[in-house]
N, C-alpha and C positions, 0 to 999 in steps of 0.2 A: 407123030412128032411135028409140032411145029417149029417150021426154023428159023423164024420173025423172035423166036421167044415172049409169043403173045397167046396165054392160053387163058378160056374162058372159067369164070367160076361153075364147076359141075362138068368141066370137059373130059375131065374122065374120071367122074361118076357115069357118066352117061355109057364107057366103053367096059366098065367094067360089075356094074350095076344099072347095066340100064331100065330095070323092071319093068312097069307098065305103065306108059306113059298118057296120064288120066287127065280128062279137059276139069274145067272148074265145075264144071256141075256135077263132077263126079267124089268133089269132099267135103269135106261137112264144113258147111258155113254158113258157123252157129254168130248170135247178136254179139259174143266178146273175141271177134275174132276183126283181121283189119287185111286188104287183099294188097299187095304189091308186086313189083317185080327187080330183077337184076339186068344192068347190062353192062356190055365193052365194047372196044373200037366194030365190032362184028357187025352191031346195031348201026353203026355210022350218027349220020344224025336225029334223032328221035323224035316222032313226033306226040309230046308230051302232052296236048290237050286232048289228043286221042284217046291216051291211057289214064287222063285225068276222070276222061266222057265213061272210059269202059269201070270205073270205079276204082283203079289203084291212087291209094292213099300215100305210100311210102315207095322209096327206089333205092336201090345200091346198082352205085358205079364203080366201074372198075377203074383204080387209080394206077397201079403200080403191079411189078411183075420182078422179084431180084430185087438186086440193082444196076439193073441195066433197061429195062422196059417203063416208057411213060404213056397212057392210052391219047393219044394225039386227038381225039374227041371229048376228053371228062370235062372242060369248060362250058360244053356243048348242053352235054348229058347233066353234069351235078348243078349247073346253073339253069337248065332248062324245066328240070326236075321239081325245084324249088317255088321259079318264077311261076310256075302253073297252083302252086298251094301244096303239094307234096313235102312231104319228110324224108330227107335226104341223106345215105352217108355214102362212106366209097369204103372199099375192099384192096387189100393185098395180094395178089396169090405171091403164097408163098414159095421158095428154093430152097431150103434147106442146104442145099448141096454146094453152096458157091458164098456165102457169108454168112453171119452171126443171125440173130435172131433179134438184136438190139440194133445191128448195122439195119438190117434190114425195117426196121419200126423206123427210124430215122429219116432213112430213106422215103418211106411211105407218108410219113408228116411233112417231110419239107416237098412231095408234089400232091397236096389235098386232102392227106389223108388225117389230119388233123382233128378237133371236137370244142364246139364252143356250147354252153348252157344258154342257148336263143330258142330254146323247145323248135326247132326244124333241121338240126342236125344231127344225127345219129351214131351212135359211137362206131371207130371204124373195125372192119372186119378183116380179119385172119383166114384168109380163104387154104386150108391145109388138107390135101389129097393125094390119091398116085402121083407118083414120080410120071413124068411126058418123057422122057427122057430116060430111063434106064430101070432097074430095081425099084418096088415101090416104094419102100422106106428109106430112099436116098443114099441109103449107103450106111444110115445111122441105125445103132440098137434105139431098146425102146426107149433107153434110161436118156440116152442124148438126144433121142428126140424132144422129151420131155424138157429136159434142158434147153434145144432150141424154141421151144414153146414157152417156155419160162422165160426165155432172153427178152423175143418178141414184147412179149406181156407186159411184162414186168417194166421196158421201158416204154413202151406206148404209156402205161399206166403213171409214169415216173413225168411227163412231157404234158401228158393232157388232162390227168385225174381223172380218167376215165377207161375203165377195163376194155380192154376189145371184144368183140365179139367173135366166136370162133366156127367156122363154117366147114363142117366135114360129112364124111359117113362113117356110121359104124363097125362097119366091116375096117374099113381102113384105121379106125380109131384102135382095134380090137388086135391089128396087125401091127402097127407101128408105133402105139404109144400104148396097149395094155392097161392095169390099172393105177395110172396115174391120174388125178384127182382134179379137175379145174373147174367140179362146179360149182364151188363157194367166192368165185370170183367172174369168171367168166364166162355170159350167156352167152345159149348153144343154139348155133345153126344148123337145123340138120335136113340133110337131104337124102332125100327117099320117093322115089317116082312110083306112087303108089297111094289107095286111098286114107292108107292110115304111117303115120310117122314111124310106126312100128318100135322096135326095141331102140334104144340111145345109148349112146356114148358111155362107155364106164361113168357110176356116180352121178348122173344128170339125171334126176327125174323128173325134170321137165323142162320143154326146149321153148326158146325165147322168139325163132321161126322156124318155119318150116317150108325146104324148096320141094313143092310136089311135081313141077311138072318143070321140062325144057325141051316142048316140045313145039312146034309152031313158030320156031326164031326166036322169041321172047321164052324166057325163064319165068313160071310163078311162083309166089312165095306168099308165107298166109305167117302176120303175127299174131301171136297167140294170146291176145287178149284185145280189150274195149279201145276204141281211139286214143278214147284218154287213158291208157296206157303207154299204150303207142309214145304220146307227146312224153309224158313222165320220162318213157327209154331216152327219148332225146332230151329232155333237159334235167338232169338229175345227177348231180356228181358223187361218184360212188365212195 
């Protein structure tokens, strides 16, 4: 638990699926694929030409936590991200536990978590995992989870025209939301430390990234298609 209420995207995937935690040369990375990575206050300041040098093209910064947590670095991170030529968005983690799923989308737009059609923004993300904090499903069945996933969505989507994107694992997905249905709207992030994505989320047959690895301090994460895809994710109103 942390008691700052500041937890990282995949911070417990990593306690609870932590697999085998595999370097880049150990998954396939074929010509329609695009390399990037994730951070939060953790990273502090970033040094972005670095990561521009080691070939990540795209980065999610963590914006928002509840609504009570803002990452006192994402000025740092999502403007540094950018100014280097990267494709940039920011991430939620989400609470379930403590307000709405529309309070919280709100919340996350009015500190960055926002989307413009300028092809270098990236629709933002729903980081949705074990509970830090107690029971992993928050306390919610599957059906209100769904419902909190639906609130999230539905007004993010209502605010920017643009779906979020949703960042979990399967095991968790399988646990807390069952088969409930979001992949005619919203593309799937899935994390799995390991060399293949392995099985997905109910109804997603195929995922929009993929986090393979968080290990080395930085988080990696591979889109699954050609640059110019990539740019289309960011600039394309759904």
């Amino acid at each position: 638990m942390n008691a700052t209420g500041n937890h990282t995207m995949g911070s417990m995937v990593r306690l609870h699926e932590p697999g085998t935690q595999v370097s880049e040369d150990q998954v396939p990375h074929l010509m329609a694929t695009v390399e990037g990575i994730d951070v939060a206050s953790y990273q502090g300041n970033v040094n972005w030409s670095s990561w521009w040098g080691a070939g990540k093209r795209f980065a999610y910064v963590k914006a928002t936590e509840g609504t009570g947590y803002t990452n006192p670095y994402f000025a740092q991170q999502y403007n540094g991200s950018y100014n280097v030529g990267m494709i940039r968005g920011a991430y939620h983690f989400a609470r379930p536990d403590v307000s709405s799923g529309a309070t919280q989308a709100d919340y996350f737009i009015s500190h960055g978590g926002g989307w413009s059609a300028d092809g270098k923004t990236l629709p933002g993300a729903l980081d949705i995992e074990w509970n830090p904090y107690g029971g992993d499903c928050y306390g919610l069945s599957k059906a209100s989870m769904t419902n909190w996933i639906l609130s999230f969505s539905n007004r993010y989507h209502s605010r920017t025209n643009k779906w979020p994107a949703i960042y979990t694992a399967t095991s968790w997905w399988s646990e807390c939301v069952g088969n409930s249905d979001f992949s005619s709207t919203n593309p799937l992030w899935v994390a799995r430390y390991a060399t293949s994505a392995g099985t997905l989320p109910y109804a997603w047959s195929v995922y929009t990234i993929w986090q393979y690895s968080s290990s080395g301090g930085m988080d990696k994460n591979q889109f699954n298609g050609a640059y110019d895809r990539l740019q289309a994710f960011a600039t394309n109103h759904d």
